[in-house]
Every structure is written in structure tokens, then in C-alpha cells.
PDB file with SEQRES, HELIX, SHEET and CRYST1 records, atoms N, CA, C and O in Angstrom:
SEQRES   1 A   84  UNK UNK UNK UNK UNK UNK UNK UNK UNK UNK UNK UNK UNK          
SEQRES   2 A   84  UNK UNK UNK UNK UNK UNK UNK UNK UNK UNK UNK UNK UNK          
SEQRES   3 A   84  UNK UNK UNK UNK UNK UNK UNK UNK UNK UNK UNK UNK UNK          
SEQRES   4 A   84  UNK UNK UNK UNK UNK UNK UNK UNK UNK UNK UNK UNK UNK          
SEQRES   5 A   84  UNK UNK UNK UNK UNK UNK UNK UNK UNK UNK UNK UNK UNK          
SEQRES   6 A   84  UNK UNK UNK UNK UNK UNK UNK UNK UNK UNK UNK UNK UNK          
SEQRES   7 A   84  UNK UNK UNK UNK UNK UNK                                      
HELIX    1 AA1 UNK A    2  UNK A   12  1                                  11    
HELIX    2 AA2 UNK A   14  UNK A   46  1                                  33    
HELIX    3 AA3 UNK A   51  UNK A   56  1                                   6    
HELIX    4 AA4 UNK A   67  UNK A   74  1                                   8    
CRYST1    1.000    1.000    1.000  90.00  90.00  90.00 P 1           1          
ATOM      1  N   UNK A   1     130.370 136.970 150.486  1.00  0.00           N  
ATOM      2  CA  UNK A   1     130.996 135.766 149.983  1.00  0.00           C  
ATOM      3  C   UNK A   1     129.984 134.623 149.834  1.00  0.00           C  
ATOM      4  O   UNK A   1     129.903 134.168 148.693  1.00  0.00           O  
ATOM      5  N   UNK A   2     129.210 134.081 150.755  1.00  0.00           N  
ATOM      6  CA  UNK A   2     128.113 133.172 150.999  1.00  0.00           C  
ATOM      7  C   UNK A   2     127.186 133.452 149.777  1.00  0.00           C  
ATOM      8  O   UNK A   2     126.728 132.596 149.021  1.00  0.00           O  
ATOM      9  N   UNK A   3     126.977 134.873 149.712  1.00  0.00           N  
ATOM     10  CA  UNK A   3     125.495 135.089 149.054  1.00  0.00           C  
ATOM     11  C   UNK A   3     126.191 135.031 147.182  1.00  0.00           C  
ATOM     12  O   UNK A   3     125.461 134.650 146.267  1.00  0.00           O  
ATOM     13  N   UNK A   4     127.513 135.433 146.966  1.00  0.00           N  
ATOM     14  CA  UNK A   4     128.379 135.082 145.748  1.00  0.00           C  
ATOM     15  C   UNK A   4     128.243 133.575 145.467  1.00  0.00           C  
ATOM     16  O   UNK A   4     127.954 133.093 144.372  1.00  0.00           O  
ATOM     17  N   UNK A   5     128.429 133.064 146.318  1.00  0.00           N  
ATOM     18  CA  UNK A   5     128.631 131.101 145.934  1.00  0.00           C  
ATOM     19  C   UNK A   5     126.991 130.792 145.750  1.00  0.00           C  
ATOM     20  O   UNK A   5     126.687 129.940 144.915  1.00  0.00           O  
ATOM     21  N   UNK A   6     125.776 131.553 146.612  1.00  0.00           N  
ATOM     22  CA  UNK A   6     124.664 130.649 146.390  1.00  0.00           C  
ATOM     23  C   UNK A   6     124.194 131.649 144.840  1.00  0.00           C  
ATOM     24  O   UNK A   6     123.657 130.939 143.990  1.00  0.00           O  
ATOM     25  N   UNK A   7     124.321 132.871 144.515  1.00  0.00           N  
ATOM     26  CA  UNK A   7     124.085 133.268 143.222  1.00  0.00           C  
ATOM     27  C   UNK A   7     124.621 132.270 142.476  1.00  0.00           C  
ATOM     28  O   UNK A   7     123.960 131.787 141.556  1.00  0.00           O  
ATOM     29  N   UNK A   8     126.034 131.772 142.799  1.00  0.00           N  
ATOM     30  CA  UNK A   8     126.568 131.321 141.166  1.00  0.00           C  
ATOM     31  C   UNK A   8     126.163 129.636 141.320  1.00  0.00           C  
ATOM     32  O   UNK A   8     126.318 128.966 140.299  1.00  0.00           O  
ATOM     33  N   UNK A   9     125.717 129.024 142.403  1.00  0.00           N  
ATOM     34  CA  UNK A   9     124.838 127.809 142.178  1.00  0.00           C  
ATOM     35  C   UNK A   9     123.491 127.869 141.721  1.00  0.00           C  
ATOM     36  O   UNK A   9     122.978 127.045 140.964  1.00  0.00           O  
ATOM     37  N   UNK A  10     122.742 129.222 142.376  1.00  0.00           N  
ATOM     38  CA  UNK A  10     121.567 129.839 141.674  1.00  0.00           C  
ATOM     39  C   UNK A  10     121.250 129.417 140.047  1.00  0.00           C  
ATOM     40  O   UNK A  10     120.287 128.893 139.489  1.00  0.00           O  
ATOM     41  N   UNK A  11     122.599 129.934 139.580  1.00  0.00           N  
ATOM     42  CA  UNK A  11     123.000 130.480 137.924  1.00  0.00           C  
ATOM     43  C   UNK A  11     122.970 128.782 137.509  1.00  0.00           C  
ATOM     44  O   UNK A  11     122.401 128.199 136.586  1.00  0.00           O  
ATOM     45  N   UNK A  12     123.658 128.390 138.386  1.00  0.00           N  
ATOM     46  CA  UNK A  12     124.221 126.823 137.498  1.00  0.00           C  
ATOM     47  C   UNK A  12     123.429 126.277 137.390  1.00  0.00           C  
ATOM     48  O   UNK A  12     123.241 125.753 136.292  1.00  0.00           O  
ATOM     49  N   UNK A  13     122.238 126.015 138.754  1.00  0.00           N  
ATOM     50  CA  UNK A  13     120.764 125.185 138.139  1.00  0.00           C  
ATOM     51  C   UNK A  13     120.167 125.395 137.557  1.00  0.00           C  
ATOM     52  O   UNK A  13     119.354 124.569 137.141  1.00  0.00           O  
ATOM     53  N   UNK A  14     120.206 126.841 137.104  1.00  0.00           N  
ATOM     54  CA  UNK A  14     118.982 127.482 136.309  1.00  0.00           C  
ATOM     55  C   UNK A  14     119.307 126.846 134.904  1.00  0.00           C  
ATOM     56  O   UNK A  14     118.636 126.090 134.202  1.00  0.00           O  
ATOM     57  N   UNK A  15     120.471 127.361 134.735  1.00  0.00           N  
ATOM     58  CA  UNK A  15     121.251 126.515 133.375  1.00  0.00           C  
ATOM     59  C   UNK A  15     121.723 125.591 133.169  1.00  0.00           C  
ATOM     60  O   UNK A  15     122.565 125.596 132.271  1.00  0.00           O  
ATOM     61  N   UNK A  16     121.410 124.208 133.948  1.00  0.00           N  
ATOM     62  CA  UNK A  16     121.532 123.322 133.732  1.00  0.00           C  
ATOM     63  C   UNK A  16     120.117 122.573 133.588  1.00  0.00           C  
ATOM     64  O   UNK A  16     120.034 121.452 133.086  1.00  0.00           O  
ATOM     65  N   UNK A  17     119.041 123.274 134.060  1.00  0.00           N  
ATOM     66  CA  UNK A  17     117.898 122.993 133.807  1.00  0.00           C  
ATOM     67  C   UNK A  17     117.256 123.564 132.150  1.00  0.00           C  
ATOM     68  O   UNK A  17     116.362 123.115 131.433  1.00  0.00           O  
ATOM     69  N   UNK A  18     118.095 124.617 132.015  1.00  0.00           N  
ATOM     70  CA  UNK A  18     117.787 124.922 130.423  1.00  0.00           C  
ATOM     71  C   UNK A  18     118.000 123.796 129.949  1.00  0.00           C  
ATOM     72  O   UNK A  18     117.050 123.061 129.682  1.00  0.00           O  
ATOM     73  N   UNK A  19     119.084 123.472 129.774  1.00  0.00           N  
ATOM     74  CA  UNK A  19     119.815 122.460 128.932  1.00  0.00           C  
ATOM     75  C   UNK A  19     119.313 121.798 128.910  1.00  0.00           C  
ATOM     76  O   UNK A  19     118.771 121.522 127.839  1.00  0.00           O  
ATOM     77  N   UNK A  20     119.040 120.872 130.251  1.00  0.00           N  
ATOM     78  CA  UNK A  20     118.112 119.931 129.810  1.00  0.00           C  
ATOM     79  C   UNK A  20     116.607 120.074 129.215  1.00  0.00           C  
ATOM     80  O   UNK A  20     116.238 119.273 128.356  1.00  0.00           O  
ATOM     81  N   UNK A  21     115.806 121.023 129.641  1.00  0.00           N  
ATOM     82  CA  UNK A  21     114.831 121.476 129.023  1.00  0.00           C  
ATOM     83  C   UNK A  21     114.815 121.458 127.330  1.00  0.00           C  
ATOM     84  O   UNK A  21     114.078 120.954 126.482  1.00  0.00           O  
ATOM     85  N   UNK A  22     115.758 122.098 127.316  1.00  0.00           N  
ATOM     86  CA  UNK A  22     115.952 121.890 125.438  1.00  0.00           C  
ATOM     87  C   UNK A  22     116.405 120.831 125.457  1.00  0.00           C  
ATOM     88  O   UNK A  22     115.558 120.109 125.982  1.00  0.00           O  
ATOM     89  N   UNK A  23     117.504 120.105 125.120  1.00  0.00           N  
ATOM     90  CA  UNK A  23     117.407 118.594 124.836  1.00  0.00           C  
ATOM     91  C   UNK A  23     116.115 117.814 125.147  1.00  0.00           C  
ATOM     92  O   UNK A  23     115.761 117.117 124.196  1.00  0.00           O  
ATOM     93  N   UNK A  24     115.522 117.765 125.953  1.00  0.00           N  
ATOM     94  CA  UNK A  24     113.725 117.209 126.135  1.00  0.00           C  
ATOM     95  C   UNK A  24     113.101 117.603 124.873  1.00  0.00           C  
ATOM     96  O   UNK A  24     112.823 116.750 124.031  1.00  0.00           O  
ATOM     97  N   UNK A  25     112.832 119.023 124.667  1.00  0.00           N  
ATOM     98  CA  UNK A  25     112.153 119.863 123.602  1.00  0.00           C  
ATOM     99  C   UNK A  25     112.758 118.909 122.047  1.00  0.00           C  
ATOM    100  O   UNK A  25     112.039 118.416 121.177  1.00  0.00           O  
ATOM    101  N   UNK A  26     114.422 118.892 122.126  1.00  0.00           N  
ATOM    102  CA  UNK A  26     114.837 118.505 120.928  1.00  0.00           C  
ATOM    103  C   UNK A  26     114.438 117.281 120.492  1.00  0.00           C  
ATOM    104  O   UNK A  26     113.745 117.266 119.475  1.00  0.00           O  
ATOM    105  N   UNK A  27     114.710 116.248 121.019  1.00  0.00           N  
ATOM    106  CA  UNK A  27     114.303 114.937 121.160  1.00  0.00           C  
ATOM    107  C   UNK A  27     112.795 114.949 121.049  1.00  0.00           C  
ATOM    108  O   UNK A  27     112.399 113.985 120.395  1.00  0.00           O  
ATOM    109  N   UNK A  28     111.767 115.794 121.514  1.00  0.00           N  
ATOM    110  CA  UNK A  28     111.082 115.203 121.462  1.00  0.00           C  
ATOM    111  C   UNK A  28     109.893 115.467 120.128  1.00  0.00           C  
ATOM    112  O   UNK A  28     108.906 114.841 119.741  1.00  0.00           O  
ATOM    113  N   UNK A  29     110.784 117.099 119.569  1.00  0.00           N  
ATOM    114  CA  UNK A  29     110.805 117.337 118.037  1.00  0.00           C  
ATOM    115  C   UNK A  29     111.064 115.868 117.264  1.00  0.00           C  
ATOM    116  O   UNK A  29     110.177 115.106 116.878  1.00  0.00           O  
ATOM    117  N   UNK A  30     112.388 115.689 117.149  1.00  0.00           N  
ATOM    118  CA  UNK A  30     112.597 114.664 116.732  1.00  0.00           C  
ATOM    119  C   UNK A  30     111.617 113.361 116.374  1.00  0.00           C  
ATOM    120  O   UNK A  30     111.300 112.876 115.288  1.00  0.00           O  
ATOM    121  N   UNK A  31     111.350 113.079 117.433  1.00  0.00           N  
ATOM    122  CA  UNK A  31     110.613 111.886 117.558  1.00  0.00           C  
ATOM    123  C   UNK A  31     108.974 112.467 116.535  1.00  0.00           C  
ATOM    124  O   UNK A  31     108.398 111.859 115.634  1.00  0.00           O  
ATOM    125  N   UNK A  32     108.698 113.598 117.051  1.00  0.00           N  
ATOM    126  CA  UNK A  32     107.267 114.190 116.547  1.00  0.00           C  
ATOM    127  C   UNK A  32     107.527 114.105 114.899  1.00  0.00           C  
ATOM    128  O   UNK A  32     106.698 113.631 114.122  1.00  0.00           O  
ATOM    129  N   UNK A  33     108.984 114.715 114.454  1.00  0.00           N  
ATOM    130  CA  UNK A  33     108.900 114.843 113.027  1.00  0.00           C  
ATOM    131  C   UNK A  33     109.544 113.272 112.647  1.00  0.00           C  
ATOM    132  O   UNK A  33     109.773 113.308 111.438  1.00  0.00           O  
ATOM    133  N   UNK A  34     109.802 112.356 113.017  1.00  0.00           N  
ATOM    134  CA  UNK A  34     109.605 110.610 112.692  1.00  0.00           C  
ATOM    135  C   UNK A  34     108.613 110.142 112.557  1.00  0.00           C  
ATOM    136  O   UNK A  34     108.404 109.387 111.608  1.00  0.00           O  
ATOM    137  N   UNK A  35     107.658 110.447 113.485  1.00  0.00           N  
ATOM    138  CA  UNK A  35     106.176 109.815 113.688  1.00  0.00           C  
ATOM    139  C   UNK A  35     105.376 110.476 112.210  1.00  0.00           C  
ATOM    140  O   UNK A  35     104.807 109.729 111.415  1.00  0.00           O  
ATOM    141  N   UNK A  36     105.435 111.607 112.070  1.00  0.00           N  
ATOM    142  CA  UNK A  36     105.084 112.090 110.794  1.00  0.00           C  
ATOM    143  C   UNK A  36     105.771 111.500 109.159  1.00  0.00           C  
ATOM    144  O   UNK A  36     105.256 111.251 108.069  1.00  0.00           O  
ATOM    145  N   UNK A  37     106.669 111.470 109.507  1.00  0.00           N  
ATOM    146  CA  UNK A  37     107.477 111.003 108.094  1.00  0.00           C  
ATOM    147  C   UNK A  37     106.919 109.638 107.679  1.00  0.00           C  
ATOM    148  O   UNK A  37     106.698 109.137 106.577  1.00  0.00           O  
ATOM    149  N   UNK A  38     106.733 109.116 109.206  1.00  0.00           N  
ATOM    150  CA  UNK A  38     106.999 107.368 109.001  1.00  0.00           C  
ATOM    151  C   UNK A  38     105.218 107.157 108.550  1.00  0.00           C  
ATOM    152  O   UNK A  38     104.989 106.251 107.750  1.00  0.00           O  
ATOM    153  N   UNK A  39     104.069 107.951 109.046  1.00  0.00           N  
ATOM    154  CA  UNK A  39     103.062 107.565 108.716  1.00  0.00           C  
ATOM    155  C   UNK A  39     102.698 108.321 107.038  1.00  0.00           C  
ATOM    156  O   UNK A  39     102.068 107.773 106.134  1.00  0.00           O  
ATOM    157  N   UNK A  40     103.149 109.328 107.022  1.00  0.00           N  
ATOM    158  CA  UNK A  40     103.447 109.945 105.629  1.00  0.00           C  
ATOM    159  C   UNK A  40     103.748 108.487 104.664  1.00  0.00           C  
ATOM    160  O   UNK A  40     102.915 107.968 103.921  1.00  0.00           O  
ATOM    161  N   UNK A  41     105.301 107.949 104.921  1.00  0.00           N  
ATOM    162  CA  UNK A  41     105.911 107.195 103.818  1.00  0.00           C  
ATOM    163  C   UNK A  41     104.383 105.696 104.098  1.00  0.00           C  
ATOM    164  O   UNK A  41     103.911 105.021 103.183  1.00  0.00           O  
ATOM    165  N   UNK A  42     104.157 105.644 104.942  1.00  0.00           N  
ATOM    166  CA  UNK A  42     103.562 104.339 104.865  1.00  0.00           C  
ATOM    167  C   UNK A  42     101.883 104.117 104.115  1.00  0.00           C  
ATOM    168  O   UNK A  42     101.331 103.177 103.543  1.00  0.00           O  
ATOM    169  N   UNK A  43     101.503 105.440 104.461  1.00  0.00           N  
ATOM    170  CA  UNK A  43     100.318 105.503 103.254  1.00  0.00           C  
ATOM    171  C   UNK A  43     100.967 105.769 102.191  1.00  0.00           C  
ATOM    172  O   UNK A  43     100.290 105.213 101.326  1.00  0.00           O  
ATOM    173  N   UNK A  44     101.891 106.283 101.651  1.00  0.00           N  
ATOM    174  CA  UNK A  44     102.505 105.856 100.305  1.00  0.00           C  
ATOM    175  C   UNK A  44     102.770 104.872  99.705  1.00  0.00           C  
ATOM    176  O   UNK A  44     102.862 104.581  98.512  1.00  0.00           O  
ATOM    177  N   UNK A  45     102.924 104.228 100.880  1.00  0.00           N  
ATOM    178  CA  UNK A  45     103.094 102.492 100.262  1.00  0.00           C  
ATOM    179  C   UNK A  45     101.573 101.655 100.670  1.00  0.00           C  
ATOM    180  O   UNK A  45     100.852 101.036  99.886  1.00  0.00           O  
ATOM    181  N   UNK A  46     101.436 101.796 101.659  1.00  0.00           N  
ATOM    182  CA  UNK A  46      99.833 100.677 101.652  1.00  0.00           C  
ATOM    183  C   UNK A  46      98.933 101.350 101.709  1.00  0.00           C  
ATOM    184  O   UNK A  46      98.063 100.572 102.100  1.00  0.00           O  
ATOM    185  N   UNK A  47      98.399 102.468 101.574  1.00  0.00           N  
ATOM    186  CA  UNK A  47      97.642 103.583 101.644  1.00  0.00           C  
ATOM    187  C   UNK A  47      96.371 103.834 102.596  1.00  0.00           C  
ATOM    188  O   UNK A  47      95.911 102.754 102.967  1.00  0.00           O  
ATOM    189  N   UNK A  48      95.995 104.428 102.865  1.00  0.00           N  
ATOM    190  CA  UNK A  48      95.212 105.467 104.350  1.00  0.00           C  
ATOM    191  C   UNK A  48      95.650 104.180 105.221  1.00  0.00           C  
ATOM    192  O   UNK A  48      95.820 103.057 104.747  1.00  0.00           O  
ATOM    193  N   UNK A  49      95.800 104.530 106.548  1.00  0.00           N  
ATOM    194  CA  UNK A  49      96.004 103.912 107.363  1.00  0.00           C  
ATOM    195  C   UNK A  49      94.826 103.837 108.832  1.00  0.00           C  
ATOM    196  O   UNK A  49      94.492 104.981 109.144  1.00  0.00           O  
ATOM    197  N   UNK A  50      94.461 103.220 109.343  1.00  0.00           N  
ATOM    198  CA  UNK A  50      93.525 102.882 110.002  1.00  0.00           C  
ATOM    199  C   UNK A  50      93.500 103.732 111.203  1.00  0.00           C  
ATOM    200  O   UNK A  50      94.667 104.027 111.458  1.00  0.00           O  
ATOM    201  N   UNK A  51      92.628 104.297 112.120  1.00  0.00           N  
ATOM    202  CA  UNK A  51      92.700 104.815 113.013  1.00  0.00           C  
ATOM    203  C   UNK A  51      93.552 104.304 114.090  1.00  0.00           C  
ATOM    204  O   UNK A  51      94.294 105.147 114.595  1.00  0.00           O  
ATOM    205  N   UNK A  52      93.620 102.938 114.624  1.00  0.00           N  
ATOM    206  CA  UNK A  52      94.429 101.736 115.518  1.00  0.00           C  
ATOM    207  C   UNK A  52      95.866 102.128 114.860  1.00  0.00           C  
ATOM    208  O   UNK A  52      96.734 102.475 115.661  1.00  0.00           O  
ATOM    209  N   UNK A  53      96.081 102.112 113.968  1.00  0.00           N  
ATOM    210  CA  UNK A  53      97.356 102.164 113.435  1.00  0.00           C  
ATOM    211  C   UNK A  53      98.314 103.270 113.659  1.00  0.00           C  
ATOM    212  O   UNK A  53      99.457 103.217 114.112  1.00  0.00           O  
ATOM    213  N   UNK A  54      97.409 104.590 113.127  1.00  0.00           N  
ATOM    214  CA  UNK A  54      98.028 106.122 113.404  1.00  0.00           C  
ATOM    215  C   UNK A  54      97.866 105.632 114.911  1.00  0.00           C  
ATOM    216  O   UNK A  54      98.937 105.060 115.111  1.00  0.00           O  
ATOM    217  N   UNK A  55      97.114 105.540 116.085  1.00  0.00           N  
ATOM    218  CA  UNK A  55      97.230 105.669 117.019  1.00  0.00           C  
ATOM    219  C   UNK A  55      98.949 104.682 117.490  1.00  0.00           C  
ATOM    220  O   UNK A  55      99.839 105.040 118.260  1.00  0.00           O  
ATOM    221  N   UNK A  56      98.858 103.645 116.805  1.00  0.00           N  
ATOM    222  CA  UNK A  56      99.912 103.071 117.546  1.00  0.00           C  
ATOM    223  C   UNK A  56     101.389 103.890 117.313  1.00  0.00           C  
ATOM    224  O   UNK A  56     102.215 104.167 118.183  1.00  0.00           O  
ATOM    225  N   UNK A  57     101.450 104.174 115.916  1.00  0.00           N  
ATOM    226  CA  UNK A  57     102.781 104.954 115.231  1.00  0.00           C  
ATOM    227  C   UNK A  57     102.933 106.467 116.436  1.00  0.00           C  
ATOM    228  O   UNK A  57     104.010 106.671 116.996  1.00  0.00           O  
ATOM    229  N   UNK A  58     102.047 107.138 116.614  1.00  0.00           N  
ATOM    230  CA  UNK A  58     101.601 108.365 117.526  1.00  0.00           C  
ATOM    231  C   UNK A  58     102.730 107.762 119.190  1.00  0.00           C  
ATOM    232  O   UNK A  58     103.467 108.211 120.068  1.00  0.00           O  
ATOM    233  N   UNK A  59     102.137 106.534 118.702  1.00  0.00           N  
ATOM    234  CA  UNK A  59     102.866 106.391 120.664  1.00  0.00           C  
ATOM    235  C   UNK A  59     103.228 105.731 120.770  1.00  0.00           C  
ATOM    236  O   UNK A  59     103.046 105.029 121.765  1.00  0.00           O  
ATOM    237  N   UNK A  60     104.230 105.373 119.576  1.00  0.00           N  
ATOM    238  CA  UNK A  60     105.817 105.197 119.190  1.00  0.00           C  
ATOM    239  C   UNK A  60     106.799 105.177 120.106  1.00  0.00           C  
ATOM    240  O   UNK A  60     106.568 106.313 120.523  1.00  0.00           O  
ATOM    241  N   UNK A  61     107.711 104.818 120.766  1.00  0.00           N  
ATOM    242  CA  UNK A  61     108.647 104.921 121.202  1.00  0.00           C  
ATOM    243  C   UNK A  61     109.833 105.650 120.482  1.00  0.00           C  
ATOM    244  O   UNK A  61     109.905 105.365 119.287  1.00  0.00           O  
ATOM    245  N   UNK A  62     110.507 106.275 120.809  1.00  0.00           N  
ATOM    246  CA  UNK A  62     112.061 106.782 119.839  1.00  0.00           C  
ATOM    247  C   UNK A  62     112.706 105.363 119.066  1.00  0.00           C  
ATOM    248  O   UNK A  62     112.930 105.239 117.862  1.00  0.00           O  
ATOM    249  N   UNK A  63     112.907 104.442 120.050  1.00  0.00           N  
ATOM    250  CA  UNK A  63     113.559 103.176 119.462  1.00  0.00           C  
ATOM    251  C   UNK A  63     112.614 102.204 118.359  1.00  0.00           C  
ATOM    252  O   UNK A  63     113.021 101.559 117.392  1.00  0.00           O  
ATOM    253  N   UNK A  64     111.014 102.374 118.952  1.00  0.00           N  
ATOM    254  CA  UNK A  64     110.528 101.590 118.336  1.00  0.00           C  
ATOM    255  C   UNK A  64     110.165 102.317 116.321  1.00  0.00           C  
ATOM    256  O   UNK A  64     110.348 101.721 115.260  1.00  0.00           O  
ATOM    257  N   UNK A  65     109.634 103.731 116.566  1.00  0.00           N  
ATOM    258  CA  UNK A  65     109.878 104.461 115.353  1.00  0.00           C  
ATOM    259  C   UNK A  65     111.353 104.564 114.626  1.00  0.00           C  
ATOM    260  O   UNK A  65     111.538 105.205 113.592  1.00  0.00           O  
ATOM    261  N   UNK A  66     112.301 103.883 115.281  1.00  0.00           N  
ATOM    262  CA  UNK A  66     113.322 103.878 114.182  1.00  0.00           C  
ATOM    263  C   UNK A  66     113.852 102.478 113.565  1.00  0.00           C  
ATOM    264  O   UNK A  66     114.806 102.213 112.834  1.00  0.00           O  
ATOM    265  N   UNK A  67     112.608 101.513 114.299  1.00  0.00           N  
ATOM    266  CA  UNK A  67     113.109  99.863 114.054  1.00  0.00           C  
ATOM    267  C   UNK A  67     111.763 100.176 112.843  1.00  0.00           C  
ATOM    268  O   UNK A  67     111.870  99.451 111.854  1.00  0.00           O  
ATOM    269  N   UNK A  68     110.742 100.990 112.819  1.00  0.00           N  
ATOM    270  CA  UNK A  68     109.480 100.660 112.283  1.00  0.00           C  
ATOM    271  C   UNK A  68     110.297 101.156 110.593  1.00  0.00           C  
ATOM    272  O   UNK A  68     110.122 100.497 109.568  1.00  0.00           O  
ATOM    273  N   UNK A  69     111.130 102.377 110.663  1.00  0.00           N  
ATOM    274  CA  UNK A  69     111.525 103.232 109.863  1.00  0.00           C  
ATOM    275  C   UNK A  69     111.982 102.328 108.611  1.00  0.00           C  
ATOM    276  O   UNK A  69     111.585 102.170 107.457  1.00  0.00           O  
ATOM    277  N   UNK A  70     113.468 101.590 109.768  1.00  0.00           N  
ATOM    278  CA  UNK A  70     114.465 100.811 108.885  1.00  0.00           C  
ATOM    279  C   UNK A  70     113.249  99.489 107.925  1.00  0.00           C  
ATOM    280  O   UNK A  70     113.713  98.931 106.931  1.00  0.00           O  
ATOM    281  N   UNK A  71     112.333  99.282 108.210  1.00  0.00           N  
ATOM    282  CA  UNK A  71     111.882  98.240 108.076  1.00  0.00           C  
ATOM    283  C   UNK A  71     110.973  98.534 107.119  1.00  0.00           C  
ATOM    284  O   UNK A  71     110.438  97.542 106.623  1.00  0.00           O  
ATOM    285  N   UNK A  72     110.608  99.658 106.675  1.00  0.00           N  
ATOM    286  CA  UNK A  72     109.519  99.793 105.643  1.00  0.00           C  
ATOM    287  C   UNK A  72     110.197  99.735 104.232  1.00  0.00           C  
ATOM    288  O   UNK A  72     109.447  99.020 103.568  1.00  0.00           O  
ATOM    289  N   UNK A  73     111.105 100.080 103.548  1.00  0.00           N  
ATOM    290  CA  UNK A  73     111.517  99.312 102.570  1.00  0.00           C  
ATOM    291  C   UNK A  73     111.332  97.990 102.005  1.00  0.00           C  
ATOM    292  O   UNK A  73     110.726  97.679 100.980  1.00  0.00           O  
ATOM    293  N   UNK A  74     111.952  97.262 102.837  1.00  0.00           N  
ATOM    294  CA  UNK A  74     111.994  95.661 102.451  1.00  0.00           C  
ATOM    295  C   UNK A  74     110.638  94.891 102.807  1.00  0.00           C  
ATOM    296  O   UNK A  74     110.444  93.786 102.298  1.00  0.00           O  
ATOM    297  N   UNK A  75     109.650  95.484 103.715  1.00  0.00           N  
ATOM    298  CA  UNK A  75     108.704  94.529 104.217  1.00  0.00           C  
ATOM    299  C   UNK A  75     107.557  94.668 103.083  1.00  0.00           C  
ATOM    300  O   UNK A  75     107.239  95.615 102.364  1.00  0.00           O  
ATOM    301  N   UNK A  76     107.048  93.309 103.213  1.00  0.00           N  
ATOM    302  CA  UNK A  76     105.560  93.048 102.160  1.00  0.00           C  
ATOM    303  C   UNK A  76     104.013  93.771 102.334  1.00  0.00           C  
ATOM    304  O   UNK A  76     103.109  94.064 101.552  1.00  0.00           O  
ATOM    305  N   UNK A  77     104.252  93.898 103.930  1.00  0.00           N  
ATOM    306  CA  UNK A  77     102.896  94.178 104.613  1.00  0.00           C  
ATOM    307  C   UNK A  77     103.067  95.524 105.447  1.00  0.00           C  
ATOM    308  O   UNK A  77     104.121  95.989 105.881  1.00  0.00           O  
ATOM    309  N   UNK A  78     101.938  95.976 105.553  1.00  0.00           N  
ATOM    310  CA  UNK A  78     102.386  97.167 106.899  1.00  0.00           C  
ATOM    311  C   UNK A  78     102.087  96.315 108.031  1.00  0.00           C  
ATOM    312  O   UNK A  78     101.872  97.134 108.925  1.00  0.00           O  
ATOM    313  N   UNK A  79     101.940  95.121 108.544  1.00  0.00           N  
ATOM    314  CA  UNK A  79     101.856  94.641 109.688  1.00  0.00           C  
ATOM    315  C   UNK A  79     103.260  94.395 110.224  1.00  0.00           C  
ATOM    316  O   UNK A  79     103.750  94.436 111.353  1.00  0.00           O  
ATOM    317  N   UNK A  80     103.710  94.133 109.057  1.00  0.00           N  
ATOM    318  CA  UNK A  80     105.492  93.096 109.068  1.00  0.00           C  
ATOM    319  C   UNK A  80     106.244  94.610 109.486  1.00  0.00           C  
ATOM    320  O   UNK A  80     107.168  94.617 110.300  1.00  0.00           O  
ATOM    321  N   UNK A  81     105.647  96.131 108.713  1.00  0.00           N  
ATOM    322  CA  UNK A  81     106.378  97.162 109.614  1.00  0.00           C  
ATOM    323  C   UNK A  81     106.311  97.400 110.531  1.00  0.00           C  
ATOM    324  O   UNK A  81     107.345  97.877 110.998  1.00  0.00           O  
ATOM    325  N   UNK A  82     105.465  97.310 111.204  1.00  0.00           N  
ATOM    326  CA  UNK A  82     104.565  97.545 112.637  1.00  0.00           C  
ATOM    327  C   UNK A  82     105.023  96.352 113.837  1.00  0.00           C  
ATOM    328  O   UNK A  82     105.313  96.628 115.001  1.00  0.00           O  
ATOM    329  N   UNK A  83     105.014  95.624 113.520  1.00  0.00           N  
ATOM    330  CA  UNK A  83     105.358  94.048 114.489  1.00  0.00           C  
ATOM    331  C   UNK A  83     106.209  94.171 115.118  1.00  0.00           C  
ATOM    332  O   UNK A  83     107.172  94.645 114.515  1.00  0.00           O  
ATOM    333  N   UNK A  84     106.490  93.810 116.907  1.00  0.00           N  
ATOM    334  CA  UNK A  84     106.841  93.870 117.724  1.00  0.00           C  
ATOM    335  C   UNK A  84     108.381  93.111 117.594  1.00  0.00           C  
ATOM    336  O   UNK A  84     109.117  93.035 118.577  1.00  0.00           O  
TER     337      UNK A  84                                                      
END                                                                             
């Protein structure tokens, strides 16, 4: 009976550690294929981008690559995309 309950807590951490493991993995796809898009679209618009620059887009935040995202349309400058 004992050794039944610690198997099936065994089971539950294991798979609850998947889960989270993939959601980590997913998210952090995510974020990897933003950081790409967003430096992609932005040498399209102001073209090659500076070493300082890729470095900053690279280590991006999730929130901050999706404020940088919304913002490249309308802005004049790539600084005005980039700006805190």
C-alpha cells in the first residue's frame, strides 16, 4: 500500500516536472523565434544593425520584445523602437 502511494507521487512529480519542462522549452522557443523576426523586420526597415543592438534585442525580455514588436511600424527611428 505505502510503496503504491509513493510510486503514484513518484509518477506525479515526474510529470509535473515534464510539464513544466516543456512549457520552459515552449516559451522560450517563442521568445527565440521573436528575437529573430524582430531583428529580421528591423534591418528591413533601417538596415544592418549594429553589434550593441543585436546584442540588446538577443537579451530581450518576453515583455520587452513584444513592446519593441508593437512599436516598429509607427516609429521614425530604430532608437524610438528600442527605448526603454
Amino acid at each position: 500500500m505505502i510503496r503504491t502511494v509513493l510510486m503514484q507521487e513518484r509518477q506525479r512529480v515526474l510529470e509535473e516536472g515534464l510539464k513544466k519542462g516543456l512549457e520552459k522549452g515552449r516559451q522560450e522557443g517563442r521568445q527565440e523565434g521573436t528575437t529573430e523576426l524582430l531583428t529580421r523586420l528591423l534591418e528591413q526597415r533601417f538596415g544592418p544593425l549594429s553589434p550593441a543592438l543585436i546584442a540588446k534585442i538577443a537579451a530581450g525580455r518576453a515583455d520587452e520584445l513584444d513592446r519593441w514588436t508593437s512599436r516598429l511600424l509607427a516609429a521614425p527611428s530604430i532608437e524610438a523602437v528600442l527605448e526603454d
